[in-house]
N, C-alpha and C positions, 0 to 999 in steps of 0.2 A: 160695837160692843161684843159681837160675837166670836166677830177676829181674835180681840184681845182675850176672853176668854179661851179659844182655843188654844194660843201661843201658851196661856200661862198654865194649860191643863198639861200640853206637849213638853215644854222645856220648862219647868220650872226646879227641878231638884237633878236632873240626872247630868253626874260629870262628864267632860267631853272628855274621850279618848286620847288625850294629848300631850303624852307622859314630859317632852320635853318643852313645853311650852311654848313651840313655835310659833303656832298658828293663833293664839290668843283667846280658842274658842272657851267661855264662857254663856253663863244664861244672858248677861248681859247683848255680846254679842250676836250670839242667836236670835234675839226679841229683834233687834235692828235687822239682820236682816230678814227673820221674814219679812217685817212692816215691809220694806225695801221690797221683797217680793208680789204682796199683797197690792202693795203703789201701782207698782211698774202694771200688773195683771190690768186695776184699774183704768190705768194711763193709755190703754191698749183696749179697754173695754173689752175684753174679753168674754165676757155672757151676751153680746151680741154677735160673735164670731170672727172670723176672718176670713179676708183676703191670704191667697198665696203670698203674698210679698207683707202685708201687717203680720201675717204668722212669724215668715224668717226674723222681721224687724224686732218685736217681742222676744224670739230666743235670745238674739244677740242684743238687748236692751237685759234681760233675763242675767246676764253672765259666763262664762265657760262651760260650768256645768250643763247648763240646757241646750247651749251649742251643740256638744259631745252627742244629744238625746237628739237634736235635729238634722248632725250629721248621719246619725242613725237612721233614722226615719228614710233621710234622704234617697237611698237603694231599697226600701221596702213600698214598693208600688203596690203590692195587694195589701199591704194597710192604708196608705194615703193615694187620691187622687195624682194623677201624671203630672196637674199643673204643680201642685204643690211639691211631687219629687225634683222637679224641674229648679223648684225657687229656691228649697232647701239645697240644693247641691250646689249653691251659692257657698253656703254656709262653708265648705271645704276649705277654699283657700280666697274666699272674694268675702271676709268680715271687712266690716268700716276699719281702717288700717288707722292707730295712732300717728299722731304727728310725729315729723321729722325729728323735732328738738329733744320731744321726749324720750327719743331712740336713744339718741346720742346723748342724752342725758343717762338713762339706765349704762350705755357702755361705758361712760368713764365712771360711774360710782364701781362697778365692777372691775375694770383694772385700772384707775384710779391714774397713776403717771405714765403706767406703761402705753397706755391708750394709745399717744400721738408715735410710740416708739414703732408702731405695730400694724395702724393702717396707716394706710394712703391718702387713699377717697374711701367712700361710701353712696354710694347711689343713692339718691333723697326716695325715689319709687321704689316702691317694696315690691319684691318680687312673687308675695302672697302674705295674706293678714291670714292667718286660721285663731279661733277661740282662744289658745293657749300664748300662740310665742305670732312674731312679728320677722319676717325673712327678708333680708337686703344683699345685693349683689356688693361687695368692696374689691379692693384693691391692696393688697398688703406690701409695708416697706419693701420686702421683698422680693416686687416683683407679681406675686402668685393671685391668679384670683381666684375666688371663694365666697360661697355665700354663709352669710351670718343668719344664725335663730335668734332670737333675743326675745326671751321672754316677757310678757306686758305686767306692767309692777303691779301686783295687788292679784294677780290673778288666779295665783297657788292658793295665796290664804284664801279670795272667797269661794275655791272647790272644794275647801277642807273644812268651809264651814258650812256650804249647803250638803257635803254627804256626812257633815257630823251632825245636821239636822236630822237628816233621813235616818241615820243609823237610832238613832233618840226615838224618833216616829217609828221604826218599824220594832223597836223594844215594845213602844207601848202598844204598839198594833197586834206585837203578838198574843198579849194577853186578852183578846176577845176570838182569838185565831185557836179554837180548839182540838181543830181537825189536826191530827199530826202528819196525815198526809198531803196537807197541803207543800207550798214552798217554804222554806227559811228564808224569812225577809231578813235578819239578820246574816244572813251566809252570804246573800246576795248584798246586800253595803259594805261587810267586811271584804266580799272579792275587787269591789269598787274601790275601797281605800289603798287596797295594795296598788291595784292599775292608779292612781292616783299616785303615787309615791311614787311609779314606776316611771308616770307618764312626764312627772315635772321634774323629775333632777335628770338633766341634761350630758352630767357624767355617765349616768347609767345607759343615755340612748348614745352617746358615743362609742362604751363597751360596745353595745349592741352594733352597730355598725362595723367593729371589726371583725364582731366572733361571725356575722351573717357572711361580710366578704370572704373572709377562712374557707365556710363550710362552704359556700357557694363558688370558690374561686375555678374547679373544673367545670362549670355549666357556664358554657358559651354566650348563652342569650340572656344570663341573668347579673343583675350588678348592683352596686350602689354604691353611694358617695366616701371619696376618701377620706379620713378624719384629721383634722390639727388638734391630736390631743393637749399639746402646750399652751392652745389656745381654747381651751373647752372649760368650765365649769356648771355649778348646777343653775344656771340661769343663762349660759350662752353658749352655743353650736358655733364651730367653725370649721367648717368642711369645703372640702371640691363644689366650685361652681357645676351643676350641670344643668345642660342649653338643649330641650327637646320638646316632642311633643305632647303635654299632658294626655292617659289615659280617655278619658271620657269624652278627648275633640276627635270623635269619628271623622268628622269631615276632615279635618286635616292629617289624618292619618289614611287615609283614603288617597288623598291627593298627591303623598309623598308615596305613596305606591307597595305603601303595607297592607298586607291579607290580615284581615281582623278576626277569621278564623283561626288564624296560625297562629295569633298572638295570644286567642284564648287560650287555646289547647295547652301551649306552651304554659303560659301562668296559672293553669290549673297544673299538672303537671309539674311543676318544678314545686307549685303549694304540697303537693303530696310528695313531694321528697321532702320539703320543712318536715314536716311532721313527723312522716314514717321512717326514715332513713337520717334528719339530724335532728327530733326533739326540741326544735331551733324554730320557731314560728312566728313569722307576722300575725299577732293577735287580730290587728286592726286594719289591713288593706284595703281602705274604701278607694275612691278614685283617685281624691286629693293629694295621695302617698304613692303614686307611678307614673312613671314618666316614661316614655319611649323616646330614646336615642339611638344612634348609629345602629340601629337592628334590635338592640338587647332594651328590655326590659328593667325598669331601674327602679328601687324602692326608695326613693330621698326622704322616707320620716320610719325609723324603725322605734318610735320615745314607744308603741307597747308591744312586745315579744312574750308570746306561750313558749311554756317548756313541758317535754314531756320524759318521762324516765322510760328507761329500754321498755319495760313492763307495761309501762301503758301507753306504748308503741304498739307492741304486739297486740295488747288488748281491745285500740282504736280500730287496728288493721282488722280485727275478727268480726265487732258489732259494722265494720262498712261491707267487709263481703257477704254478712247475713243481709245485710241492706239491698244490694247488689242484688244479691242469690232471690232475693224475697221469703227466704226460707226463715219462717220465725221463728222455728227448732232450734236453727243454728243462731240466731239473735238474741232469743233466750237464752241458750247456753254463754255465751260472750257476755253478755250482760252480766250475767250474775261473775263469771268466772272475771270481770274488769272491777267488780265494786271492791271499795275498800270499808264496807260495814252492809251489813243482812243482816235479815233476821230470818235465818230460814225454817223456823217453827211457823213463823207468820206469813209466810212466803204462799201464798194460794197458787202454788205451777199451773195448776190447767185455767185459769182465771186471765195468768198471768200471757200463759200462751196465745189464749182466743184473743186478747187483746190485742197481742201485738200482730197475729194474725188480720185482726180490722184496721189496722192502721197501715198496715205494709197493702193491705185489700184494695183500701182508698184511694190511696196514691199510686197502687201500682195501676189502676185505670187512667193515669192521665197519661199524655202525650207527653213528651221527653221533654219537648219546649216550655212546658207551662209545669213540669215538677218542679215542685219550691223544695229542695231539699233541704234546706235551712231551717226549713219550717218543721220539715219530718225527720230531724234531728232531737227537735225542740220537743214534739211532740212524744216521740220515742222516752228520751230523758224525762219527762214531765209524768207519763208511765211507770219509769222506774221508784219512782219517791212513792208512788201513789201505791209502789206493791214493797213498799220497804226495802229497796234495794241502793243502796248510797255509792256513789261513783265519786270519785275524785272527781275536786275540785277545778283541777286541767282541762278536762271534759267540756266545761262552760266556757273557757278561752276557743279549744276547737270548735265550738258548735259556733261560738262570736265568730270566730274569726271564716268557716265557712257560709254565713250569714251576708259576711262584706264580702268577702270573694266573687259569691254569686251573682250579689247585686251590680259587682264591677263588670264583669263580663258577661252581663244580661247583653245579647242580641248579638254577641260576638259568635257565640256556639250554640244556636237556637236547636238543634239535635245532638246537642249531648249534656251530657251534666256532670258533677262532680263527681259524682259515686263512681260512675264506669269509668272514670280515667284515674281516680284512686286505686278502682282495680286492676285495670289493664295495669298502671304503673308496679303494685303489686305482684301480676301475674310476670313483668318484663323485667324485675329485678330480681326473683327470688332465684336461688343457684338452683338446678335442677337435683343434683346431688345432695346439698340440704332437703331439699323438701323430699327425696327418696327416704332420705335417713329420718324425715320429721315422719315419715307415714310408718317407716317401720316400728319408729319409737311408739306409736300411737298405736299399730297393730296389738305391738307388746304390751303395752298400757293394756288394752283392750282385754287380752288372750288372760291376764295377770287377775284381771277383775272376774275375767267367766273362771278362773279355777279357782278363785276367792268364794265365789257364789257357789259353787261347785262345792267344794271344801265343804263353806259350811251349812250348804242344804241335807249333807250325808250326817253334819252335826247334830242337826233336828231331827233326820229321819233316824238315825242311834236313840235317839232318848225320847224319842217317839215308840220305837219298838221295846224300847225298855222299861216304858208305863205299860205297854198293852201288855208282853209279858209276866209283868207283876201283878197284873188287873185294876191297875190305876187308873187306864181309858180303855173305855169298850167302844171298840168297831162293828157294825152291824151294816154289811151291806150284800146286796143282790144282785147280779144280773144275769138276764135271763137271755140264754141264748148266745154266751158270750165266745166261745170257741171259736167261731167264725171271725165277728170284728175284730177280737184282740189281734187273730192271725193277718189280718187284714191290715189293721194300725201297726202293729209289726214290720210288715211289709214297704208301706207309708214311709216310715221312719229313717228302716233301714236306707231306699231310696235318697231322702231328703238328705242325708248321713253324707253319703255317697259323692252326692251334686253338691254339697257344702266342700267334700274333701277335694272336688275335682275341679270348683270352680276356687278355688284358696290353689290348687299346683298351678292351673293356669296365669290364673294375678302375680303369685307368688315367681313362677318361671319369664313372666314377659318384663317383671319390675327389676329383677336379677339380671336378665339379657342384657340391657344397654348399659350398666357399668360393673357386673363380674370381672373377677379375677379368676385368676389359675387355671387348668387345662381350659383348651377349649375344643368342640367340634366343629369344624368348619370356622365360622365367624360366632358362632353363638358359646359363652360359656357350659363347661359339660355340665355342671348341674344344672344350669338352663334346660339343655337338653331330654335331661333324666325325668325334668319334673313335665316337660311336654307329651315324652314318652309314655309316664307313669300318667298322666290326666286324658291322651288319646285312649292307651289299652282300658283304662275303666269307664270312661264314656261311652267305648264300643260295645263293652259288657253290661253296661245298665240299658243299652238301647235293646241290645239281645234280648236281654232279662225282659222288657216292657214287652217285646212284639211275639217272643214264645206265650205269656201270659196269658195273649188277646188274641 
């Protein structure tokens, strides 16, 4: 009774999202499948717990959807026990596999005559069952072999209807959600529906298979499967067979005489060129999605890709070296300079800082092998909502997609992690001539804002003098004795002045030195020279100045 009360408090008036009537979602359909949900929980007993292996059974009795949340689970070991990541990384690519017939059934509803035109054979064993699609090795007229996706019927519509539940749930959730600092449970199922739409039309992950080969085709060690676009639509993949050794069989990649350090390195590394260098990302790289062959590294499922614009390239690249650096000045400043909505009235900076200060604090006490960077991703972003600072949406694909990364290559690189090879790769790509001319530009930046401050402090201090003059503001001060200090703080200043102008010729003459133009002395540009010239004679003269003094 309570069930059915709740179902009819949750879904009884609000429309499904479903402008084209695809997916049939209605209240009708909604009520069925919770019940459907509510059974299966039942059927599973579920308020007396599980087993590793009744847990995986129920997701995949559950539907696609809760697969997707078990393949998750799967690499996050500080949330579930070992046995259980163990059972769920079943879930990858070893689901209960549909029958043969009804494989071959979905193929010819989909090319209907052309079918017998086009294969051979078809291998009755599937070469991996995962949540969404069902993978067979065939054989095409041909000649060519290739393995086929073929999506399991019914399985799009019921993801569209368990996250048009959620999306309906988390409407009404938010009306007793009054904290606005909390999360957008709606921003989070709206991001869901898109990776939904992205993840089941089979045209899209074909795109994605060429534009990844493109931008990947000069990196040696990285690849993925060739596509038969003539043979693709949004319910069937047809691509290059490839014959290797899946990711996460240490053992057998041990025995075939690959270093499992080299291969992390590498697939971290080539991850932070996704990102930083093509905007082109594996959203989703758990295990189930890499293969090693012939040396290289191979992504055979790209159905979910992040994209990231130049801009929030640069802006990822900034908040991971403040990461890096530990410096939450610099984090802080990225942070806010990456969001695409602030509220910087409401923005508490020193609130904001001490915080991110305790959390870079936390984690920078752990051991290299046991930071969850994933985690202090998650945490950082969780921050930013909480001081009203809103980052694109992009941001939650990179933070996912560094989440699975990590998990894939837990124990491959137990001293190191993602951030420092984000940076190294950073440090090992940037031209050194760009970043000459980015530091100048930022000099300038800099010099531009002190004579801005400059400017209009002389503003104030004018019309400051020009009330005292009139007797608008009276000044009334003393001090006693002051001939001595002021000459003294004079002195100070002057000094500080000095070593500011002398240590600005030195920066300024050694940053000029390695790529000047025009005359030169010796090997060194002549204004190189002038300005070593000009920062020695006044160093020697303020060291003068300090030892006559004393």
């Amino acid at each position: 009774m309570a069930t059915s009360n709740l179902i009819k408090y949750f879904f009884a008036s609000d429309a499904a999202v479903d402008p084209e009537g695809r997916f049939n979602l209605n209240r009708r359909t909604r009520r069925q499948r919770i019940r459907q949900i509510f059974s299966t929980l039942s059927k599973h007993h579920f308020l007396k717990g599980f087993t590793p292996v009744e847990f995986r059974r129920l997701l995949e009795d559950l539907g696609p959807s809760f697969v997707k949340v078990g393949q998750t689970l799967s690499t996050r070991s500080e949330i579930l026990p070992k046995a259980y990541c163990d059972e769920l990384a079943k879930l990858q690519t070893d689901c209960d596999p549909l029958p043969f017939d009804e494989i071959i059934a979905a193929l010819r509803d989909i090319y209907g005559a052309r079918f017998d035109k086009i294969f051979a054979e078809i291998d009755e064993h599937p070469l991996g069952s995962a949540s969404l699609a069902q993978v067979h090795r065939a054989r095409l007229v041909d000649g060519e072999v290739v393995a086929v996706k073929v999506q399991r019927p019914g399985s799009k519509a019921t993801m569209a209807l368990d996250i048009d539940i959620m999306r309906i749930f988390a409407r009404r959730a938010t009306r007793f959600i009054k904290d606005e600092q909390m999360l957008d449970l709606n921003d989070v199922v709206e991001e869901m529906w898109k990776t939904f739409l992205e993840e089941t039309d089979f045209v899209r992950e074909a795109q994605n298979l060429q534009t990844f080969h493109r931008l990947n085709k000069d990196c040696v060690y990285v690849d993925c499967p060739k596509v038969r676009m003539d043979l693709c639509g949004e319910y069937v993949l047809v691509m290059e067979y490839v014959e290797g050794i899946p990711i996460y069989d240490r053992k057998r990649l041990r025995a075939a005489g690959y270093n499992l350090a080299e291969i992390g390195t590498k697939l971290l590394d080539n991850y932070a060129s996704q990102i930083l260098d093509h905007g082109f990302f594996h959203a989703d790289p758990h295990p189930g999605n890499i293969i090693i062959r012939g040396g290289k590294i191979v992504y055979i499922d790209l159905g979910i890709m992040g994209r990231l614009t130049p801009v929030e390239r640069a802006g990822f690249g900034s908040i991971i070296r403040g990461v890096g650096l530990k410096d939450s000045a610099k984090l802080k400043d990225a942070l806010i300079s990456f969001a695409v909505q602030r509220d910087n009235g409401a923005i508490d900076h020193t609130r904001f800082l001490a915080d991110l200060d305790m959390i870079l604090e936390s984690y920078g006490s752990c051991d290299v092998d046991s930071l969850d960077v994933g985690q202090l991703l998650t945490d950082v972003l969780a921050l930013t909502r909480m001081s009203r600072v809103m980052l694109p949406t992009s941001i939650t694909n990179v933070a996912r997609g560094i989440v699975a990364i990590e998990g894939t290559v837990a124990g491959f690189i137990p001293n190191d992690n993602i951030v420092n090879i984000i940076n190294r790769h950073i440090e090992s790509s940037t031209d050194k001539r760009e970043d000459l001319q980015e530091k100048v530009k930022d000099m300038a930046v800099d010099l531009r804002r002190a004579a801005e401050g400059a400017i209009e402090a002389a503003q104030y201090s004018g019309e400051t003098f020009k009330m005292i003059t009139r007797g608008q503001v009276k000044l009334n001060m003393e001090v006693l004795g002051s001939d001595a200090p002021m000459a003294t703080l004079s002195k100070i200043m002057n000094r500080l002045t000095l070593g500011t102008i002398i240590a600005g010729l030195f920066i300024g003459s050694a940053m000029y030195a390695e790529y000047g133009i025009g005359p030169r002395v010796g090997t060194m540009p002549l204004l190189s020279f002038l300005g070593f010239v000009g920062a020695f004679i006044l160093s020697v003269w303020v060291v003068v100045d300090i030892w006559r003094r004393h």
